[in-house]
N, CA, C and O atoms as a Maestro MAE file, in Angstrom:
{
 s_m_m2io_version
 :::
 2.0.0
}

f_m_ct {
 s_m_title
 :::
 protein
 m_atom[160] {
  # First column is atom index #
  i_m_mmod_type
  r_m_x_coord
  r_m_y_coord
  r_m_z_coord
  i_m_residue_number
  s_m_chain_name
  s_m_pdb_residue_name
  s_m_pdb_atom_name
  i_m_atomic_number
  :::
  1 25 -12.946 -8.626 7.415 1 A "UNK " " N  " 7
  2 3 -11.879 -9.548 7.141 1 A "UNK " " CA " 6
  3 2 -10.575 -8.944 7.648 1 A "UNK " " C  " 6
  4 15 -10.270 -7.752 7.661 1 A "UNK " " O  " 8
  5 25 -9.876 -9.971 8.055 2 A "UNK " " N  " 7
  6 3 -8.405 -9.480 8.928 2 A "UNK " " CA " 6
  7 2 -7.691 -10.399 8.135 2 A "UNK " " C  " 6
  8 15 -8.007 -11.583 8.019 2 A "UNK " " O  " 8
  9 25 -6.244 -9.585 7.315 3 A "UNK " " N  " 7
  10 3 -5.104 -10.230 6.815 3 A "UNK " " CA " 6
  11 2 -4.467 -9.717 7.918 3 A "UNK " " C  " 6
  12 15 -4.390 -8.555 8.315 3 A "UNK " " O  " 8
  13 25 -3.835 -11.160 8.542 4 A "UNK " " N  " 7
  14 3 -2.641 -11.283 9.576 4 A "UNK " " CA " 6
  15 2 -1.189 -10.880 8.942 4 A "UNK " " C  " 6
  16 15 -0.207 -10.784 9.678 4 A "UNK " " O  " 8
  17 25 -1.116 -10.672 7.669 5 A "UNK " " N  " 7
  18 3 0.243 -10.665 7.386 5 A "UNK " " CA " 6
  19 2 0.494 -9.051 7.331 5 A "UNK " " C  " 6
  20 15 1.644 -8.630 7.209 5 A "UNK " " O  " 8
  21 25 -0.388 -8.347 7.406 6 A "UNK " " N  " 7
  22 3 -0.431 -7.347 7.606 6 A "UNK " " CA " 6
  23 2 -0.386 -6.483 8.726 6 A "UNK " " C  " 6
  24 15 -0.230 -5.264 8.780 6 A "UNK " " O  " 8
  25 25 -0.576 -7.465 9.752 7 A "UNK " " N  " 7
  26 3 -1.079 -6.960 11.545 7 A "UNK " " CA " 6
  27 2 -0.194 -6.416 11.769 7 A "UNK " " C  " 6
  28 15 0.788 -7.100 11.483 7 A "UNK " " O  " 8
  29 25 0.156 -5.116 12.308 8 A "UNK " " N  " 7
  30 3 1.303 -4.543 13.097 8 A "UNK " " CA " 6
  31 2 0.826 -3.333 14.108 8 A "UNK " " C  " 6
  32 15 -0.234 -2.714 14.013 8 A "UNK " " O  " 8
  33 25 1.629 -3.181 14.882 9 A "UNK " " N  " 7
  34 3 1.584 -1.878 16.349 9 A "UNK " " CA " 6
  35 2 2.531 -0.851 15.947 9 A "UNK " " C  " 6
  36 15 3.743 -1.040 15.844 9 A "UNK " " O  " 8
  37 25 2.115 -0.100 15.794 10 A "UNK " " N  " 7
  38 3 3.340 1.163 15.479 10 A "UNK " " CA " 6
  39 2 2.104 2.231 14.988 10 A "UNK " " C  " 6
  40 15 0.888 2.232 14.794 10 A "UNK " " O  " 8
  41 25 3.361 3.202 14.924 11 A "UNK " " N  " 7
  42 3 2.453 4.547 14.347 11 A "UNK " " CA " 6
  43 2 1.758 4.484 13.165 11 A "UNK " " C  " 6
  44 15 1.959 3.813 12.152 11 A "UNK " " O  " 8
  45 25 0.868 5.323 13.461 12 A "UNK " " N  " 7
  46 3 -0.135 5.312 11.810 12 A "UNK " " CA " 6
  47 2 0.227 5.487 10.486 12 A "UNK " " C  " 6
  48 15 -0.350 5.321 9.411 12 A "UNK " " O  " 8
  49 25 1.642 5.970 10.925 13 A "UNK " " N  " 7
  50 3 2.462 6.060 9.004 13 A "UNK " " CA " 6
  51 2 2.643 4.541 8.642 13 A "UNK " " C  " 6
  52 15 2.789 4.231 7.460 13 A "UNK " " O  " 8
  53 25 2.640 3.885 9.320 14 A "UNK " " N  " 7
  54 3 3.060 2.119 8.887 14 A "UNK " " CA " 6
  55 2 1.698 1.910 8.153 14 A "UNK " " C  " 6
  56 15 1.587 1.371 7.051 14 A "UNK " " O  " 8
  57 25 0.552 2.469 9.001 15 A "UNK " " N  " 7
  58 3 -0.726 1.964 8.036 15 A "UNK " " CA " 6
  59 2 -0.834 2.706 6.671 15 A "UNK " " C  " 6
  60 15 -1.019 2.088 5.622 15 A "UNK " " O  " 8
  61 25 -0.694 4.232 6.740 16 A "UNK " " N  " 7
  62 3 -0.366 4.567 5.419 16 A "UNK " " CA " 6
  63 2 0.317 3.819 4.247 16 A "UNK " " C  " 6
  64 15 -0.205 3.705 3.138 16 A "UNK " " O  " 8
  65 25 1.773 3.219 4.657 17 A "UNK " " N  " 7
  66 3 2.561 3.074 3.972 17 A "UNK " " CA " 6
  67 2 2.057 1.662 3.487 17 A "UNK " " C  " 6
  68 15 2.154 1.353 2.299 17 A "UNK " " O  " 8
  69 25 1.494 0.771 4.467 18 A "UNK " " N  " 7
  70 3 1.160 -0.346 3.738 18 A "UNK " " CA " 6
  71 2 0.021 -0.107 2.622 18 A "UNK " " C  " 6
  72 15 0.171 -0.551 1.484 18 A "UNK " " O  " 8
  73 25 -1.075 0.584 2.988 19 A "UNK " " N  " 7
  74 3 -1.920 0.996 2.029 19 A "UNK " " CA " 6
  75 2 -1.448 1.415 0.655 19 A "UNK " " C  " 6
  76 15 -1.904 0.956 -0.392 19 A "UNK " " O  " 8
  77 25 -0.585 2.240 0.740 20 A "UNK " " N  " 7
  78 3 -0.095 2.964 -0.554 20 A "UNK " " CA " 6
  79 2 0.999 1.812 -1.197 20 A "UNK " " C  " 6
  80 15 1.344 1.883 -2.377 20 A "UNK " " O  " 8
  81 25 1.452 0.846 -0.365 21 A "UNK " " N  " 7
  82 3 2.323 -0.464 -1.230 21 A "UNK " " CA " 6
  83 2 1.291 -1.470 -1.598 21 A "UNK " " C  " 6
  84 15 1.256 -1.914 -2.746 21 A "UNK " " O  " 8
  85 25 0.496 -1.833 -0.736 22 A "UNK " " N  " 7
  86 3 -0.651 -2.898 -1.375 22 A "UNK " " CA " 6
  87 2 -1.471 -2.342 -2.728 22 A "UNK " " C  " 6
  88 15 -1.992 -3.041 -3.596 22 A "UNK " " O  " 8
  89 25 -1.439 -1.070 -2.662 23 A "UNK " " N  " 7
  90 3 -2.230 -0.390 -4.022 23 A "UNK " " CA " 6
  91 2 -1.252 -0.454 -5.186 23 A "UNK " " C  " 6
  92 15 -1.582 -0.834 -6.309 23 A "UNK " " O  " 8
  93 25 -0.242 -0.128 -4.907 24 A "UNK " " N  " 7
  94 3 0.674 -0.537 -6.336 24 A "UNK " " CA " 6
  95 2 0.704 -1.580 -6.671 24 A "UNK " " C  " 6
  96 15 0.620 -1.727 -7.890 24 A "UNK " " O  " 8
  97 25 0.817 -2.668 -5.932 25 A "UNK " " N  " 7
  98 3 0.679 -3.897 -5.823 25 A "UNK " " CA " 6
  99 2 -0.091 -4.272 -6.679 25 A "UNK " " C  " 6
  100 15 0.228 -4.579 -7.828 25 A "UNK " " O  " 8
  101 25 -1.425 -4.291 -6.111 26 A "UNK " " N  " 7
  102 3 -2.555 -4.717 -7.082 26 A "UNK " " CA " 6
  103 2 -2.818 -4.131 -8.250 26 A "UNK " " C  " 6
  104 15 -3.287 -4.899 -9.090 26 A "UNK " " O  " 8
  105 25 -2.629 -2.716 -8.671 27 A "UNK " " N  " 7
  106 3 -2.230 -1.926 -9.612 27 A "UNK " " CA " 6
  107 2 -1.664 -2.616 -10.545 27 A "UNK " " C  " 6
  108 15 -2.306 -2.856 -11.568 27 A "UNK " " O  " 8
  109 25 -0.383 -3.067 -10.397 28 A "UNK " " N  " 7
  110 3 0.653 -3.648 -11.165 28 A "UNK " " CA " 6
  111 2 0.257 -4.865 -11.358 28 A "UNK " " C  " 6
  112 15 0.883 -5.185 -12.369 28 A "UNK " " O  " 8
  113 25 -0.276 -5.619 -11.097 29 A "UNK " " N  " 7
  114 3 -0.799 -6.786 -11.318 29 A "UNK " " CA " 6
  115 2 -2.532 -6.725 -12.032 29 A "UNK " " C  " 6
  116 15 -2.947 -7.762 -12.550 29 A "UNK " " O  " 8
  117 25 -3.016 -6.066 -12.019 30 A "UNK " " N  " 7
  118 3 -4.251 -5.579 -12.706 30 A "UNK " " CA " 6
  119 2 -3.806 -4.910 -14.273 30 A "UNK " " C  " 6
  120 15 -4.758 -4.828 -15.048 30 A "UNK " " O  " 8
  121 25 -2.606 -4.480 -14.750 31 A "UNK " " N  " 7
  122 3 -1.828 -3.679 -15.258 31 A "UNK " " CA " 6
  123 2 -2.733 -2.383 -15.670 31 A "UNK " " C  " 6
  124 15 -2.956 -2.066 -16.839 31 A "UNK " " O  " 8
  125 25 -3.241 -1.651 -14.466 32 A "UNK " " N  " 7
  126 3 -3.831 -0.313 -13.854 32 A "UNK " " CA " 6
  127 2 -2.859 0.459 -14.226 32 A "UNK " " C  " 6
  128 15 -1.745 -0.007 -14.464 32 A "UNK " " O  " 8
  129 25 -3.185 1.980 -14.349 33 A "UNK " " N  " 7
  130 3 -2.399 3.364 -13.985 33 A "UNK " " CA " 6
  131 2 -2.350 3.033 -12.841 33 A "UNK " " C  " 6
  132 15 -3.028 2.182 -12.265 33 A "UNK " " O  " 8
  133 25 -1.529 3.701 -12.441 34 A "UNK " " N  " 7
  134 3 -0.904 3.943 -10.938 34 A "UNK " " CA " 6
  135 2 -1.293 4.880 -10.159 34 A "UNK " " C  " 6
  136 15 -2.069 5.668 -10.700 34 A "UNK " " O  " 8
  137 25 -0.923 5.190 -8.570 35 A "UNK " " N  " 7
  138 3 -0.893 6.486 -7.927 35 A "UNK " " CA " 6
  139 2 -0.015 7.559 -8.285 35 A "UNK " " C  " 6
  140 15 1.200 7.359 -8.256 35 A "UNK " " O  " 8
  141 25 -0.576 8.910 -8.689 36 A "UNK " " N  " 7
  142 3 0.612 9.882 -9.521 36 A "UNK " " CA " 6
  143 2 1.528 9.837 -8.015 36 A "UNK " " C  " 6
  144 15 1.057 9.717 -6.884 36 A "UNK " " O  " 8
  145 25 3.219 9.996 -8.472 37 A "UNK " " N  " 7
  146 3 4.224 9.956 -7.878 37 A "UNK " " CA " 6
  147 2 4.959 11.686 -7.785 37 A "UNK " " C  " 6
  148 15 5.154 12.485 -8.701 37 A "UNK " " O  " 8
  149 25 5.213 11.803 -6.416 38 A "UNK " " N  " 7
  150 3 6.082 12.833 -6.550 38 A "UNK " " CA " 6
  151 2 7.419 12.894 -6.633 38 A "UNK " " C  " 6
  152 15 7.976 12.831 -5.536 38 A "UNK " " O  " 8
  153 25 8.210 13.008 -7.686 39 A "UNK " " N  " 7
  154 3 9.596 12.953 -7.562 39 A "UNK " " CA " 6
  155 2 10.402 13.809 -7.794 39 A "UNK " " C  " 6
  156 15 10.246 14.610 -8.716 39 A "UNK " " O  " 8
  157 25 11.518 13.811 -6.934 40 A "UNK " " N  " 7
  158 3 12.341 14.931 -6.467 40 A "UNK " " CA " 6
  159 2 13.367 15.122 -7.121 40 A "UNK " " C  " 6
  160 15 14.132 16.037 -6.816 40 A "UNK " " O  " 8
  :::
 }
 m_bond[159] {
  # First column is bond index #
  i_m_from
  i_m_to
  i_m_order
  :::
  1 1 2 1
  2 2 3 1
  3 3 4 2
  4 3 5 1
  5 5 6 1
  6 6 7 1
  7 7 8 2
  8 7 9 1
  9 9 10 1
  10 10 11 1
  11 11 12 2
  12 11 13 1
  13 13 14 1
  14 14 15 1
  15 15 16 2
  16 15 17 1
  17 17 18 1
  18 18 19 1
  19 19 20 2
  20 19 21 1
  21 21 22 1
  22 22 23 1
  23 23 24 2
  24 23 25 1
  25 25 26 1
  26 26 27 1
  27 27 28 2
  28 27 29 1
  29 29 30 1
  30 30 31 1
  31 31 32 2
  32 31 33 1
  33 33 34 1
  34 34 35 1
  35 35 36 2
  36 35 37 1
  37 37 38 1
  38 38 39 1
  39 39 40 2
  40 39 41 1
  41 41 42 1
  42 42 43 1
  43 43 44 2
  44 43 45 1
  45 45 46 1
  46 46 47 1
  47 47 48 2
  48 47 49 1
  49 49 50 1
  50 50 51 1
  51 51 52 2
  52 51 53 1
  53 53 54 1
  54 54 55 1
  55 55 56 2
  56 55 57 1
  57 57 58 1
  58 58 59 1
  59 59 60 2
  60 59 61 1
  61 61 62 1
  62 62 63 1
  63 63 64 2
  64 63 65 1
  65 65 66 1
  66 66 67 1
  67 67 68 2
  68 67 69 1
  69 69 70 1
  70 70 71 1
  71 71 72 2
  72 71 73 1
  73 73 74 1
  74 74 75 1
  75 75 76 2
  76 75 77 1
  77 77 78 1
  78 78 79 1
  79 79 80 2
  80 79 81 1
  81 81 82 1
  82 82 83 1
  83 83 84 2
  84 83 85 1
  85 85 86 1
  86 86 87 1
  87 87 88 2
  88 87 89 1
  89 89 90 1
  90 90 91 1
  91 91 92 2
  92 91 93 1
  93 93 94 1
  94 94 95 1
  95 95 96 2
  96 95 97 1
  97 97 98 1
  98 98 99 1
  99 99 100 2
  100 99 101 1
  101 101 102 1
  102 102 103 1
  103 103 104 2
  104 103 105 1
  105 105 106 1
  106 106 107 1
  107 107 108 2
  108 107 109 1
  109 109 110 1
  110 110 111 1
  111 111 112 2
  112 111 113 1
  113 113 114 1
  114 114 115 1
  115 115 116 2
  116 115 117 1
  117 117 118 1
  118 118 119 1
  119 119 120 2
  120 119 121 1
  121 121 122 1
  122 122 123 1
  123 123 124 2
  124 123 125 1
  125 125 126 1
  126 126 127 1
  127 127 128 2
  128 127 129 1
  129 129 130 1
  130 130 131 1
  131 131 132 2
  132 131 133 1
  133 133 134 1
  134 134 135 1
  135 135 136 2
  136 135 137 1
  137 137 138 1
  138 138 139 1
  139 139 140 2
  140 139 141 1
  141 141 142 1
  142 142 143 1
  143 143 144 2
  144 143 145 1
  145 145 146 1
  146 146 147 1
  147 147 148 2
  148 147 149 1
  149 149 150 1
  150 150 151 1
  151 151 152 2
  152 151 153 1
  153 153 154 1
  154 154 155 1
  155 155 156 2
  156 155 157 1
  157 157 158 1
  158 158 159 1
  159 159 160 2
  :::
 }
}
């Protein structure tokens, strides 16, 4: 399955980054724990 709203050309950190926002995403809407966060 291909979500188009997702389609993009660029470097592989864009795919990271969408991965790690679609997971909170659904996370937060599942009302899941989360991915542990590193903060500075």
């Amino acid at each position: 399955m291909l979500d188009w709203e997702m389609v993009t050309l660029g470097p592989r950190e864009l795919d990271v980054a969408w991965m790690i926002f679609a997971h909170m995403v659904f996370q937060e809407l599942a009302g899941l724990a989360g991915l542990p966060v590193c903060r500075m």
